[in-house]
C-alpha positions as CSV (number, residue, x, y, z in Angstrom):
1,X,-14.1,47.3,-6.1
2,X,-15.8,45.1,-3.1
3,X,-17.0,43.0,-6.0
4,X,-14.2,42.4,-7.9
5,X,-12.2,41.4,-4.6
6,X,-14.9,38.9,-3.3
7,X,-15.2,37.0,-7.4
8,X,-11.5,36.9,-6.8
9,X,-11.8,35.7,-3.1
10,X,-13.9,33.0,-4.6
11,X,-12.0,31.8,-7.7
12,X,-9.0,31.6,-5.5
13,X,-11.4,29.4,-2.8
14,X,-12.3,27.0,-6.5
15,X,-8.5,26.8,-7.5
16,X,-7.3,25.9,-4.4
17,X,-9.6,23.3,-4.1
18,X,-8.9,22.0,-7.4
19,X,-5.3,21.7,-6.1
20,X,-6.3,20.0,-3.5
21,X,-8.3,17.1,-5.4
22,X,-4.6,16.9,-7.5
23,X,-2.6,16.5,-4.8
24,X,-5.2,13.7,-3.7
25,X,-5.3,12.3,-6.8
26,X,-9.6,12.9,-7.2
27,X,-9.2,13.1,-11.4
28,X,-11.8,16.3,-11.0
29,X,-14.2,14.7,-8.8
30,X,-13.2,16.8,-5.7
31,X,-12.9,19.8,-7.8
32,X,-16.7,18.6,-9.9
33,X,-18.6,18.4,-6.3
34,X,-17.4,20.9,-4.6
35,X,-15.2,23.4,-6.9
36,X,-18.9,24.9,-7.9
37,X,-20.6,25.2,-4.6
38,X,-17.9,26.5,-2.8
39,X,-18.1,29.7,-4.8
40,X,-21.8,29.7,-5.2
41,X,-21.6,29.7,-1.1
42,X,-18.7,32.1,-0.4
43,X,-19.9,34.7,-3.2
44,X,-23.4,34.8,-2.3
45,X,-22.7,34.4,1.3
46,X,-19.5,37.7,1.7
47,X,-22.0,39.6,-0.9
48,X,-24.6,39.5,1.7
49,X,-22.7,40.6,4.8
50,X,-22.9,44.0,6.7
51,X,-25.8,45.0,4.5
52,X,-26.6,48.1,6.2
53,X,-23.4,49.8,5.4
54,X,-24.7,50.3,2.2
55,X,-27.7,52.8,0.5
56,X,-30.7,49.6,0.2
57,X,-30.3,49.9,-4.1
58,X,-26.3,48.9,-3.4
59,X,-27.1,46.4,-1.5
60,X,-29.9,44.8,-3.9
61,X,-27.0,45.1,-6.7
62,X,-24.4,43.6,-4.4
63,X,-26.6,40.7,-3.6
64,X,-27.4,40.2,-7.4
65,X,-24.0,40.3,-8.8
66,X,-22.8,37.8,-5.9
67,X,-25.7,35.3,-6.6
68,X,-24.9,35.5,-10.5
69,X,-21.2,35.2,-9.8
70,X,-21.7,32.4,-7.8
71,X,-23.9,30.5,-10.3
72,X,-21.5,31.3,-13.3
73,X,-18.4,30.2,-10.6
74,X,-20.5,26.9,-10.0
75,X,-21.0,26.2,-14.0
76,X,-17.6,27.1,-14.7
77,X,-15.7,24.9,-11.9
78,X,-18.3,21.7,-12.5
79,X,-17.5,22.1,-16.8
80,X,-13.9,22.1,-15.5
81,X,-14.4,19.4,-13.2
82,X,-16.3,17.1,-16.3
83,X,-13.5,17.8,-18.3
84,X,-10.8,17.0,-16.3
85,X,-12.7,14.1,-15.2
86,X,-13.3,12.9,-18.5
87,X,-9.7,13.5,-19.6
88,X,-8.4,12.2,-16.8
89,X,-10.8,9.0,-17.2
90,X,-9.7,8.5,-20.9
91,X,-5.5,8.4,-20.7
92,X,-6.6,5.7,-17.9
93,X,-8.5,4.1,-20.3
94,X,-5.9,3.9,-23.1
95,X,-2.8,3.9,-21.3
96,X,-3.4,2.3,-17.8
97,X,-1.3,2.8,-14.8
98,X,-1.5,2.2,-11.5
99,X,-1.2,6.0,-10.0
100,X,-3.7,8.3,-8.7
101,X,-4.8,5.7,-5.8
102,X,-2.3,4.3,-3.5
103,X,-0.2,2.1,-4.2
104,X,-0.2,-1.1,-1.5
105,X,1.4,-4.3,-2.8
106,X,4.4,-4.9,-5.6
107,X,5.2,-8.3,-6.7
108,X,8.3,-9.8,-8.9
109,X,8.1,-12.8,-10.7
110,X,10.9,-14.5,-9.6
111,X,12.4,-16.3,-13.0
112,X,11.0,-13.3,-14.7
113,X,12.0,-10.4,-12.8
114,X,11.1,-7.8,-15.8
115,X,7.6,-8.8,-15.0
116,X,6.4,-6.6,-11.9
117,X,2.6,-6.3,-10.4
118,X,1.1,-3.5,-8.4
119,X,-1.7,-3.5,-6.3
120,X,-4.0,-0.4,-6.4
121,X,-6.2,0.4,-3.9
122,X,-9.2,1.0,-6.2
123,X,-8.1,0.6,-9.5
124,X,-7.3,-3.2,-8.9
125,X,-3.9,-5.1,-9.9
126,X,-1.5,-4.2,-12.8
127,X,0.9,-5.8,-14.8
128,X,4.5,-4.7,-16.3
129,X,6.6,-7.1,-18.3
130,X,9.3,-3.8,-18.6
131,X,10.4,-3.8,-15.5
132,X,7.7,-0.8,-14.4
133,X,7.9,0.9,-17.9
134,X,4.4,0.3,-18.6
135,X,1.6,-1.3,-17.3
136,X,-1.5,-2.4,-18.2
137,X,-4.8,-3.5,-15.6
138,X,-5.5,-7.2,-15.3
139,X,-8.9,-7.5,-13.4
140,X,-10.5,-9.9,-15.0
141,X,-12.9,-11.9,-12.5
142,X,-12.4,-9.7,-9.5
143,X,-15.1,-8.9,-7.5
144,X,-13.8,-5.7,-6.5
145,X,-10.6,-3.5,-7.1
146,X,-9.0,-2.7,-4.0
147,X,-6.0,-4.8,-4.0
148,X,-3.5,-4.7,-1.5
149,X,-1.5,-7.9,-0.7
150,X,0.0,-9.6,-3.7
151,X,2.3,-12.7,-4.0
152,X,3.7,-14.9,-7.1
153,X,4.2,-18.3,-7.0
154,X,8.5,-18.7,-6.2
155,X,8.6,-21.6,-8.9
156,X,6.0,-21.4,-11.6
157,X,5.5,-17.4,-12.1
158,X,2.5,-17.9,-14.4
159,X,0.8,-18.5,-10.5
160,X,0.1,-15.8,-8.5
161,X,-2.8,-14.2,-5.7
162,X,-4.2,-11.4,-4.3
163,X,-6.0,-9.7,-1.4
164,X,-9.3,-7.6,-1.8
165,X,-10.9,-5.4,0.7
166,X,-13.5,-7.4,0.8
167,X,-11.8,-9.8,2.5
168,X,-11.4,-12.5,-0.7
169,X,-8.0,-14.3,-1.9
170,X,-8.3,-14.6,-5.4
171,X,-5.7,-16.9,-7.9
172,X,-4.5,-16.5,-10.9
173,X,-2.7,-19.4,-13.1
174,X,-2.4,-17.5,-15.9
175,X,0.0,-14.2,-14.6
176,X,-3.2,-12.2,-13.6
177,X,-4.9,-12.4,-17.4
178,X,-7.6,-13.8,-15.1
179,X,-9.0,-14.5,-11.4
180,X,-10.7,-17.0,-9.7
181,X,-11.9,-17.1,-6.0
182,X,-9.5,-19.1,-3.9
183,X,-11.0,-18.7,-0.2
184,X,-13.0,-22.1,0.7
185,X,-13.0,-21.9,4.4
186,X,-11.6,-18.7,4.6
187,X,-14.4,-17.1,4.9
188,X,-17.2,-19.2,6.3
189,X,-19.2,-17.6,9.3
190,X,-16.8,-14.4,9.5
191,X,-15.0,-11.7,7.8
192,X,-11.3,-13.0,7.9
193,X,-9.8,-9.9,7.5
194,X,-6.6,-11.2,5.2
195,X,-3.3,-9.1,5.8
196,X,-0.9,-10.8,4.7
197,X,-0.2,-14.1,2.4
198,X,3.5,-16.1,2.5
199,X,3.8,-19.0,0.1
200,X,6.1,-22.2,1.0
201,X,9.4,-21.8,-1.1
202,X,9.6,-25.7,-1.3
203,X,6.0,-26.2,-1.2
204,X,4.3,-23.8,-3.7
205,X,1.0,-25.6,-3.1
206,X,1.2,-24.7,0.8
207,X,0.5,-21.1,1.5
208,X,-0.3,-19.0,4.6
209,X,-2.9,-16.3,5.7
210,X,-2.2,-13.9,8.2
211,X,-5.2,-12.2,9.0
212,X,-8.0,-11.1,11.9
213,X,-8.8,-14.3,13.5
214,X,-4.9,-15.7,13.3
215,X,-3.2,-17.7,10.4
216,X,-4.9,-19.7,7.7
217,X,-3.5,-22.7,6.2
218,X,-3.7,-24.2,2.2
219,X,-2.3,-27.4,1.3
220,X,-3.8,-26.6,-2.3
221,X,-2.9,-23.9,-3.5
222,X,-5.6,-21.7,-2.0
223,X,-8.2,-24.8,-2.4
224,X,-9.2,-25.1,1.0
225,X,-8.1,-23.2,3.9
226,X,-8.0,-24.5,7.6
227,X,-7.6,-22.7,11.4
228,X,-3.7,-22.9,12.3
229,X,-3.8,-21.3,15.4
230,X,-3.0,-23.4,18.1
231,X,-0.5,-21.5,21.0
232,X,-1.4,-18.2,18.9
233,X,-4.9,-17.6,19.6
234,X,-5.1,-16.5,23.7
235,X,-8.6,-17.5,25.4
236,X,-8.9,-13.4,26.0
237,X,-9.0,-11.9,22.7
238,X,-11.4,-13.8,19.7
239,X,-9.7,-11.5,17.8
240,X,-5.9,-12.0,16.9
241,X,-5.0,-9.3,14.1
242,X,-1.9,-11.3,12.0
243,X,0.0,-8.0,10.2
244,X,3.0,-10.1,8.6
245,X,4.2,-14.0,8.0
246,X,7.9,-15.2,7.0
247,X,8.6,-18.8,6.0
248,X,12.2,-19.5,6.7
249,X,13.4,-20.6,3.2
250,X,15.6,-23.2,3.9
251,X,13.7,-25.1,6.4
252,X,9.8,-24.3,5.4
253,X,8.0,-25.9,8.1
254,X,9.6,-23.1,10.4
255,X,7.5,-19.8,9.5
256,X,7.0,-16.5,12.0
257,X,4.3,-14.2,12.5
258,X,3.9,-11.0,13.9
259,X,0.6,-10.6,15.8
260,X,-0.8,-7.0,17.1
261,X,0.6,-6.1,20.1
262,X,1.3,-9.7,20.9
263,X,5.2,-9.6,19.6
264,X,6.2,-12.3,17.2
265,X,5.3,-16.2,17.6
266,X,7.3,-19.0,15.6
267,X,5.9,-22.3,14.4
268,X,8.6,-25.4,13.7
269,X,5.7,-27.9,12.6
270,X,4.0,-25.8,9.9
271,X,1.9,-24.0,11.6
272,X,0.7,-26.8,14.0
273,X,1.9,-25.2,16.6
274,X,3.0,-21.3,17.8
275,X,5.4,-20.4,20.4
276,X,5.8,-16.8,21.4
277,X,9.8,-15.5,21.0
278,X,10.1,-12.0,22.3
279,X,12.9,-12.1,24.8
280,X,14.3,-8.2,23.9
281,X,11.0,-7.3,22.2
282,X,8.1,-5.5,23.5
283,X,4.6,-5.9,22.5
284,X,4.6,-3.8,19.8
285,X,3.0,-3.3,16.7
286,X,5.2,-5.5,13.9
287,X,4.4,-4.6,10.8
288,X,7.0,-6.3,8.8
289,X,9.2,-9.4,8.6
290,X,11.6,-10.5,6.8
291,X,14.4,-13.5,7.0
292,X,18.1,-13.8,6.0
293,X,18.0,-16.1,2.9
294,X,21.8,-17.2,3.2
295,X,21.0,-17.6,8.2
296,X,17.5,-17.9,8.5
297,X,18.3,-17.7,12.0
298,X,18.6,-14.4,11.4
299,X,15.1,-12.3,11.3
300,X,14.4,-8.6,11.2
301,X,10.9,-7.1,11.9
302,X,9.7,-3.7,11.6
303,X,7.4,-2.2,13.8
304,X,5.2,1.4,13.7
305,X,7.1,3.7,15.9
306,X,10.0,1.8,17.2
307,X,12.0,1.2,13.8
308,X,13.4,-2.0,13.3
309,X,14.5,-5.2,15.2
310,X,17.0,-7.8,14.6
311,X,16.2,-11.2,16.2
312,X,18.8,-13.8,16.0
313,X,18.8,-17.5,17.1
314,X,15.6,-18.1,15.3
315,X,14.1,-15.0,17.2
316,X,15.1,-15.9,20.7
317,X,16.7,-12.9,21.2
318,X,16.1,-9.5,19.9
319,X,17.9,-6.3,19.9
320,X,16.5,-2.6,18.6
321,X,18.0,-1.2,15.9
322,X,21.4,1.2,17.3
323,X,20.3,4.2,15.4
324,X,17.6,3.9,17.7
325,X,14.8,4.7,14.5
326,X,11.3,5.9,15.2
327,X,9.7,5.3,12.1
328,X,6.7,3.4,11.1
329,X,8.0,0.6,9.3
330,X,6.1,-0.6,6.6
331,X,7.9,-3.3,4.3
332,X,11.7,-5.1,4.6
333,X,13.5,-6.7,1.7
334,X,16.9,-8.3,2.1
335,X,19.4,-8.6,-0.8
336,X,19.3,-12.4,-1.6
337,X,22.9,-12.2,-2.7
338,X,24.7,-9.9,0.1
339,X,22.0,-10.5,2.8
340,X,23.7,-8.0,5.0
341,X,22.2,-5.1,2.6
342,X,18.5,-4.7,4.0
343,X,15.7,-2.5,2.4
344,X,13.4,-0.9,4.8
345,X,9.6,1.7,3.7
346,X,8.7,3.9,6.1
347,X,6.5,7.2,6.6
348,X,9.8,9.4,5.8
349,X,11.1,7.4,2.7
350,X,13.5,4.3,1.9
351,X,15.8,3.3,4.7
352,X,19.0,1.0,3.9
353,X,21.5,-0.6,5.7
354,X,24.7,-2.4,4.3
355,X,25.9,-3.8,8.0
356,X,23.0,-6.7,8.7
357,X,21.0,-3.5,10.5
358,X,24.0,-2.4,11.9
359,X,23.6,1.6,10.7
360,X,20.9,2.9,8.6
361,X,20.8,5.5,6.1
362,X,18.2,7.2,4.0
363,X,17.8,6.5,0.9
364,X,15.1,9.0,-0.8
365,X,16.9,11.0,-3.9
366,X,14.7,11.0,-6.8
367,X,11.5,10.3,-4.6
368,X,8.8,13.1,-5.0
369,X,6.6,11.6,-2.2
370,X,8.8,9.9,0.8
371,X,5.3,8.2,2.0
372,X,6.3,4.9,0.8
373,X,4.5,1.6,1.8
374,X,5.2,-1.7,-0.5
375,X,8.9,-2.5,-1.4
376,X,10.1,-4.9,-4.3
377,X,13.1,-6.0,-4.7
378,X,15.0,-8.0,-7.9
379,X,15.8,-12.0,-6.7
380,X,18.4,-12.0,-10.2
381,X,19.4,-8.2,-10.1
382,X,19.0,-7.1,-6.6
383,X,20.5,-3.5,-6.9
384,X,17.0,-3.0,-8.6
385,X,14.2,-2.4,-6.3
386,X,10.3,-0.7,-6.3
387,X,8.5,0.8,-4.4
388,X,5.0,2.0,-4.2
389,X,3.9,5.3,-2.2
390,X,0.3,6.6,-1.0
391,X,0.2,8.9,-3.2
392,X,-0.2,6.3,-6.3
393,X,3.5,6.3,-8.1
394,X,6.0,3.1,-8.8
395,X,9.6,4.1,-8.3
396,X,12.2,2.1,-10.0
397,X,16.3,2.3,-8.6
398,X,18.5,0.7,-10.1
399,X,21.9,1.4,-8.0
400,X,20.2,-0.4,-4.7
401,X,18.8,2.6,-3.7
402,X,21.4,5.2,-4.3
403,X,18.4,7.1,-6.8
404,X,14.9,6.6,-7.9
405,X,12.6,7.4,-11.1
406,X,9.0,7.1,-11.5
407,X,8.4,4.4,-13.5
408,X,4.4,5.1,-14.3
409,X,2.5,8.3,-15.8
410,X,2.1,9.9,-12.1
411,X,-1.0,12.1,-13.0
């Protein structure tokens, strides 16, 4: 009986484990490594306990069905783990989508809004041109495949970049079939540390790097890069992390950026030169920025813990959120036709607001997993959105939020 309890004890100890590697996504790798051992140690470990209760030939038996039981739990669990691994490998292989690894950037083509990429943190950068239906994986030329900043050129959407971990902006010019290395003086002498990219809405050729050491500027489309730090960059810190950049769209030599714990600093001349503009905002963490298309005056920035603030006058003066939100905000996304209908990620779901950040609501029905990070929204059809979660799905709505559906294979 004491037997049959502990080879019990232990398959329960392997399943759960398995659980555990599908809730995280592992594919059977979790489940493969440690699925086996686990029981090998828990069977042969309870078999051998309190030995002396037992006549010494009970004890010898005990010890020899745990050790077997372990070994046949260990073969068991690691052919289950190679199988599911294996299966789990091949419907990536034939149908690729960008789940089981969080999700961490979306991008729309603007003048092709059906066309949608995701970022994967491992698995590299996908591609839908079904609005999210399916996917496939467009890698080709990148170095390595954890990609989590993506942006598409406003104007021609064959154009498009993206962020690695290891620190590289790459291009494509032919809608991801292919990368090239875009970081000349990006990355000379240091790790840059690239968190965010903005691209000028007038001038496509002029983008802008937020990252470790401050902002980054191209006049080339990702050609060369060049220090634009002056006013940003205090004589204290040699490190200035840059989380988030916004390019008024009207007036693109005006552009903000939210720097760790600094607050938010605004440049008039292109990044020439920053000027701090915090009256009404602490020194928070902003994590998120985003501008009113239709009164770029008008600038809302999300922040971990505090929720959201709206900063009016070109960010002169702030003022928290009323519902007085404590989230950690993740992404923004404004409704380029009714601009008063604002989007907002956070670690507890989708948040919307139809007053200019008046009141907020949740917005989470049809979401499986409310820990959502990137957030897409339609320029042509802006009652569609996406959004990405950590736990490796795309969720499509397509009533502005009022319900979502997964819009990739999930497991």
């Amino acid at each position: 009986m004491e037997e049959t309890t502990l080879l019990l004890f232990a398959l329960l100890c392997c399943f759960a484990t398995a659980a555990i590697a599908y809730w995280k996504g592992y594919n059977g790798l979790l489940w493969l490594l440690s699925g086996g051992p686990i029981g090998l140690f828990i069977v042969a470990f309870l078999s051998n306990v309190k030995p002396g209760r037992l006549p010494p030939a009970e004890t010898a038996r005990q010890r020899k069905i745990g050790n077997w039981a372990g070994a046949g739990l260990t073969i068991l669990t690691m052919l289950l783990g190679v199988l599911w691994w294996s299966l789990a490998g091949a419907s990536v292989r034939t149908s690729p989508t960008p789940a089981r690894r969080p999700i961490d950037a979306l991008a729309i083509a603007p003048t092709a809004p059906t066309t949608l990429y995701a970022g994967n943190f491992g698995r590299g950068v996908f591609k839908s041109t079904s609005g999210g239906e399916t996917w496939s994986m467009v890698n080709a030329g990148l170095n390595d495949t954890y990609a989590y900043v993506l942006t598409v050129d406003p104007t021609i959407p064959s154009i498009l970049y993206v962020v690695t971990i290891n620190n590289s902006v790459y291009k494509s010019t032919d809608s991801g079939e292919h990368w090239s290395a875009a970081n000349t003086g990006l990355t000379s002498g240091m790790r840059p540390g690239v968190r965010a990219l903005a691209i000028d809405p007038v001038t496509p050729t002029t983008l802008y790097a937020g990252t470790d050491y401050g902002v980054f500027k191209s006049i080339d489309g990702g050609g060369h890069w060049n220090a634009a730090n002056t006013g940003l960059i205090e004589e204290d810190y040699e490190v200035h992390f840059v989380f988030a950049l916004a390019i008024d769209p009207v007036t693109s030599t005006t552009l903000y950026a939210a720097v760790y714990h600094s607050g938010i600093f605004m440049s008039t001349n292109g990044g020439g030169t920053w000027n701090k503009v915090h009256t009404g905002l602490p020194d928070t963490d902003v994590r998120a920025l985003a501008i009113d298309p239709m009164t770029p005056t008008t600038i809302y920035a999300g922040t971990l813990g505090m929720g959201i603030f709206k900063g009016t006058h070109g960010g002169e003066i702030w003022k928290r959120d009323k519902t007085g939100l404590n989230a950690d905000v993740r992404a923004l996304a404004i409704d380029p036709i009714t601009p008063t209908t604002i989007y907002a990620t956070t670690n507890g779901g989708v948040l919307k607001s139809t007053d200019g950040g008046g009141t907020w609501s949740v917005t989470n029905v049809g979401l499986t997993n409310v820990d959502v990070y990137p957030l897409a929204i339609d320029p042509i059809t802006p009652t569609t959105l996406y959004v990405g979660t950590f736990s490796g799905d795309v969720f499509k709505s397509t009533n502005g939020g009022g319900s979502w559906h997964l819009v990739n294979l999930g497991r």
